[in-house]
C-alpha positions as CSV (number, residue, x, y, z in Angstrom):
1,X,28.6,-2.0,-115.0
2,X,31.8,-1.0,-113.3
3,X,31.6,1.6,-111.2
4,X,34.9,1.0,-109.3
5,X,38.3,-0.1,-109.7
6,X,41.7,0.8,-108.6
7,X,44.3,2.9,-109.4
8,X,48.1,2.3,-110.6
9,X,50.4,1.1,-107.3
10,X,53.4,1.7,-107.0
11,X,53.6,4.7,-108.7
12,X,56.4,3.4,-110.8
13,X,54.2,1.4,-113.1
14,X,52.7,4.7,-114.8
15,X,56.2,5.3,-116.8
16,X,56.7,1.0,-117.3
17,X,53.5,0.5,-118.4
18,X,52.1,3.4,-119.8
19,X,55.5,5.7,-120.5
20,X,54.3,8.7,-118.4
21,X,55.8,10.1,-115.5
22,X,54.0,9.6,-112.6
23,X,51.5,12.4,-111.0
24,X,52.8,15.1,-108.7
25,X,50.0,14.5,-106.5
26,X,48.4,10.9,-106.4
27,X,44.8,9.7,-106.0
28,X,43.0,7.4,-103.6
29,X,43.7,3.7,-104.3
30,X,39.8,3.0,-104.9
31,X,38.5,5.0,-107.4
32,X,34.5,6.0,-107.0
33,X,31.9,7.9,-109.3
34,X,32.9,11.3,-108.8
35,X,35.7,11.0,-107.1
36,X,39.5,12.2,-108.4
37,X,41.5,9.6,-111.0
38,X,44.5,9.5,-113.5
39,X,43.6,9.2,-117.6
40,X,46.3,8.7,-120.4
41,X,45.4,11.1,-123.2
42,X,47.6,13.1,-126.4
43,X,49.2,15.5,-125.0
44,X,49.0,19.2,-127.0
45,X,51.0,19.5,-129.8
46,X,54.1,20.1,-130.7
47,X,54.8,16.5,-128.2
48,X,52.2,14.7,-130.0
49,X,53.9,15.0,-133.3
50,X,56.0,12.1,-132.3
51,X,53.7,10.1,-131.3
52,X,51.9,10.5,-134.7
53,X,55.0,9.6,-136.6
54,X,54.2,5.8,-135.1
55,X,52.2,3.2,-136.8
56,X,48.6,4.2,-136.4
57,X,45.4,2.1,-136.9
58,X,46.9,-1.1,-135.9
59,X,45.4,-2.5,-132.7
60,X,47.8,-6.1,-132.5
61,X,49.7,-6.5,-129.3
62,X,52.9,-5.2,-130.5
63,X,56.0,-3.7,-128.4
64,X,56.1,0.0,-127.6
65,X,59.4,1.9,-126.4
66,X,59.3,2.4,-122.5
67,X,59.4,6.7,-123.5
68,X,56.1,7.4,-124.8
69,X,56.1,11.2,-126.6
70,X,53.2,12.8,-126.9
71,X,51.1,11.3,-124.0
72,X,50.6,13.1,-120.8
73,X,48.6,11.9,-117.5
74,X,45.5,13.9,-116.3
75,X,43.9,14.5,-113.4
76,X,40.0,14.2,-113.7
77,X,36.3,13.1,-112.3
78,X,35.6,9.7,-112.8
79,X,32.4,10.6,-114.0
80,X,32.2,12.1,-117.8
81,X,30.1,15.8,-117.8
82,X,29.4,16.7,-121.2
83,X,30.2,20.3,-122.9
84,X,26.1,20.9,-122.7
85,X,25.6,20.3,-119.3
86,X,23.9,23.5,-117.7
87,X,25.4,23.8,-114.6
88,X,27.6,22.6,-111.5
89,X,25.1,20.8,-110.0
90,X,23.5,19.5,-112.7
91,X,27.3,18.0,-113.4
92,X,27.3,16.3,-110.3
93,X,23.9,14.3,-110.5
94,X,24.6,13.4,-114.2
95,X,28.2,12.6,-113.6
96,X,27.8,9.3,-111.5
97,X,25.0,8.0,-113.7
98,X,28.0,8.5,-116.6
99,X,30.9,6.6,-115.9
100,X,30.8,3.7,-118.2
101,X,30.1,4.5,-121.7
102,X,28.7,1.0,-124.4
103,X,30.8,1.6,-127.1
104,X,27.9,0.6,-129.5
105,X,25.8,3.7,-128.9
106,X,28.4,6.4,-128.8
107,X,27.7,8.0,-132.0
108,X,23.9,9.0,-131.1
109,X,24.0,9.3,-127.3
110,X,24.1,13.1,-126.5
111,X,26.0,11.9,-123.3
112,X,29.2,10.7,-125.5
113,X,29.1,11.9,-129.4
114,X,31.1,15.2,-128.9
115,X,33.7,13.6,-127.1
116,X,33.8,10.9,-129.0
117,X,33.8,12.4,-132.7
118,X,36.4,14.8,-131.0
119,X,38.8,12.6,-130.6
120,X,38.2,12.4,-126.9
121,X,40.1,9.6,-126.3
122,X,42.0,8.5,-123.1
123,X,43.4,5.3,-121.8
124,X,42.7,4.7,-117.9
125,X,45.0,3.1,-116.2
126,X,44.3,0.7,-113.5
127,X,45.0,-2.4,-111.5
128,X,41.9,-4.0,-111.2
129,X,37.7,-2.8,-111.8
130,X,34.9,-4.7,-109.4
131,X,32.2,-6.2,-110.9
132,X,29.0,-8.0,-108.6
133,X,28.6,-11.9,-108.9
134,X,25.1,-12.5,-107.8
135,X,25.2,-16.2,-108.2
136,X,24.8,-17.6,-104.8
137,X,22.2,-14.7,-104.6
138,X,23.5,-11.5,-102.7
139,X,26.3,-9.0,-104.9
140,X,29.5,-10.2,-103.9
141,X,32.0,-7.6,-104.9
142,X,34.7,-9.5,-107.1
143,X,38.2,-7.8,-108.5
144,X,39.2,-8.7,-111.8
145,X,42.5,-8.5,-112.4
146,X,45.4,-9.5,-115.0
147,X,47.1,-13.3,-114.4
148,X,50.3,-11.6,-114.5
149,X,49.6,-9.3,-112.5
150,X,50.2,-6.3,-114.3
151,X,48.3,-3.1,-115.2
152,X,45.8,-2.6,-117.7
153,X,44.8,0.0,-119.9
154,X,41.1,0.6,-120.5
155,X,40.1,2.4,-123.4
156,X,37.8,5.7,-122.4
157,X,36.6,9.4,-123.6
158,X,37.6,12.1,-121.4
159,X,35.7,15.8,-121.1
160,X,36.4,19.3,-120.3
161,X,33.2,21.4,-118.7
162,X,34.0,25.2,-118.3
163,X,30.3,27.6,-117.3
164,X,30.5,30.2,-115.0
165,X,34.5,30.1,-114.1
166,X,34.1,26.3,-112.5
167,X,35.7,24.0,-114.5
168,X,35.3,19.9,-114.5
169,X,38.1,17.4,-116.5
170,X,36.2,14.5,-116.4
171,X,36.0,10.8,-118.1
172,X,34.9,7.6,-118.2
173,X,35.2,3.7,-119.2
174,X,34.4,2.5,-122.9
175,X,33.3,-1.2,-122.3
176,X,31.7,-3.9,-125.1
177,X,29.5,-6.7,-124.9
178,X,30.9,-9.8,-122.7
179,X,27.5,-11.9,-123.0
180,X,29.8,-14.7,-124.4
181,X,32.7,-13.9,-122.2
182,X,34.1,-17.0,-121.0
183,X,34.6,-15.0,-117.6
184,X,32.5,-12.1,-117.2
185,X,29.2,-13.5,-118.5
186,X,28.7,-14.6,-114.5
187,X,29.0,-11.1,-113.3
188,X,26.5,-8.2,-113.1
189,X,22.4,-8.8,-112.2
190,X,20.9,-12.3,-114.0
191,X,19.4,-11.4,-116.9
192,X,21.3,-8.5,-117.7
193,X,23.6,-7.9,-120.4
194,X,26.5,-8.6,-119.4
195,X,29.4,-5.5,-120.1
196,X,33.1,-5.5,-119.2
197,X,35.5,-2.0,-119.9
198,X,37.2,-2.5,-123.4
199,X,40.9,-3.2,-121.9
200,X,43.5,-2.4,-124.6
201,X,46.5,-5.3,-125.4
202,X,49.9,-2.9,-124.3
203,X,50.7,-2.7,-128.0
204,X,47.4,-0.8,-128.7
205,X,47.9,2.2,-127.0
206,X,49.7,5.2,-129.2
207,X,47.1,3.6,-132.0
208,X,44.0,3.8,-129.9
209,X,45.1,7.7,-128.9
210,X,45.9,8.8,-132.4
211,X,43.6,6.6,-134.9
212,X,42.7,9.2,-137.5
213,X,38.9,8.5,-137.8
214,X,35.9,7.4,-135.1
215,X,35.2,4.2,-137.6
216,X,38.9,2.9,-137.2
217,X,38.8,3.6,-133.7
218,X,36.0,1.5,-133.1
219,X,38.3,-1.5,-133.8
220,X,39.7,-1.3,-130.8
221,X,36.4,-2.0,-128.9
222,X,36.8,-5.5,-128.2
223,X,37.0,-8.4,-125.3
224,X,39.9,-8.7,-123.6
225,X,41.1,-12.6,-123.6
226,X,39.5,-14.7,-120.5
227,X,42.2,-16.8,-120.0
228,X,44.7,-13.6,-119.4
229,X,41.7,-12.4,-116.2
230,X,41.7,-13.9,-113.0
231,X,38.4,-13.0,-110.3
232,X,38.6,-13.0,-106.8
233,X,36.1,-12.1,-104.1
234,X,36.8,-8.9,-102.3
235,X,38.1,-9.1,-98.8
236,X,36.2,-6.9,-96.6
């Protein structure tokens, strides 16, 4: 499970890579359960309207113009709290337990189906997510990162929480299977199954934000190629 990563730097790559400006007020370099991070989502209409005049449905690798209409960058809880949450508090316990999200069970976990057959969607940008390799025995915490070096786009659901005049924006990572990942099968406890986020090919984006239904959304819910990841041991 990935339960930290790190956020865009320099602040330049949100418009280059994602074609949003960058935020007014930034967030921490690591990113934590609970703490403040950036999503990607459709922004309100009338600006999405452009954005849904663009090939939809189609989740090949293909370019994208460097303006991106009808996106805008949020500021939320890593941690998703769902609309039925009872309280504040009851947010905040829930919340940390809730930050990855297996794309498989979406549809009948009470934790994700409203967000995700709303339309929820969000990308999360990010420059690399740790992962624990226990294979000399003790977690070692190991970033994975793109070869080249550049930012990736993790497909996620994203929530708004409103009781009692508190209000939470939250989301979280969408991640798939990676027991026959040629990388991250060493990762995470042995024995486990082995999970890594559901990172999106630059091409994908404006089609994973506007597919029209939940069913073609789910093609997007796939490994990301090993040979583009690199894994290094984190430097303490």
């Amino acid at each position: 499970m990935t339960t930290q990563y790190e956020s865009l730097h320099p602040d330049t790559l949100y418009a280059e890579a994602f074609g949003v400006e960058a935020p007014a007020e930034p967030v921490g370099r690591k990113i934590w359960p609970r703490q403040p991070g950036l999503f990607i989502r459709r922004a309100a209409r009338p600006a999405v309207d452009a954005a849904e005049n663009m090939p939809q449905d189609t989740p090949e690798n293909t370019p994208e113009t460097p303006a991106a209409p009808g996106r805008e960058l949020v500021r939320g809880q890593f941690g998703l709290v769902p609309r039925w949450v009872k309280s504040a508090s009851d947010a905040k316990l829930r919340s940390t337990k809730l930050v990855n999200a297996r794309h498989e069970i979406v549809t009948t976990s009470n934790n994700f189906r409203e967000a995700w057959l709303g339309a929820q969607r969000c990308i999360v940008p990010l420059m690399a997510f740790i992962v624990d390799d226990y294979r000399k025995g003790g977690a070692v915490p190991t970033r994975i990162s793109r070869v080249d070096g550049q930012p990736m786009g993790v497909a996620g659901l994203w929530e708004h929480w409103h009781k009692d005049g508190e209000t939470i924006v939250s989301f979280c990572l969408l991640t798939v299977n990676a027991n026959s990942h040629a990388l991250m099968h060493r990762y995470e406890q042995p024995g486990s199954e082995k999970r890594m986020p559901a990172i999106l090919g630059e091409g994908a984006y404006s089609a994973w934000l506007n597919a029209s239904t939940p069913d073609k959304a789910r093609d997007f819910m796939r490994a990301f190629a090993a040979e583009s990841l690199t894994a290094n041991p984190v430097l303490k």
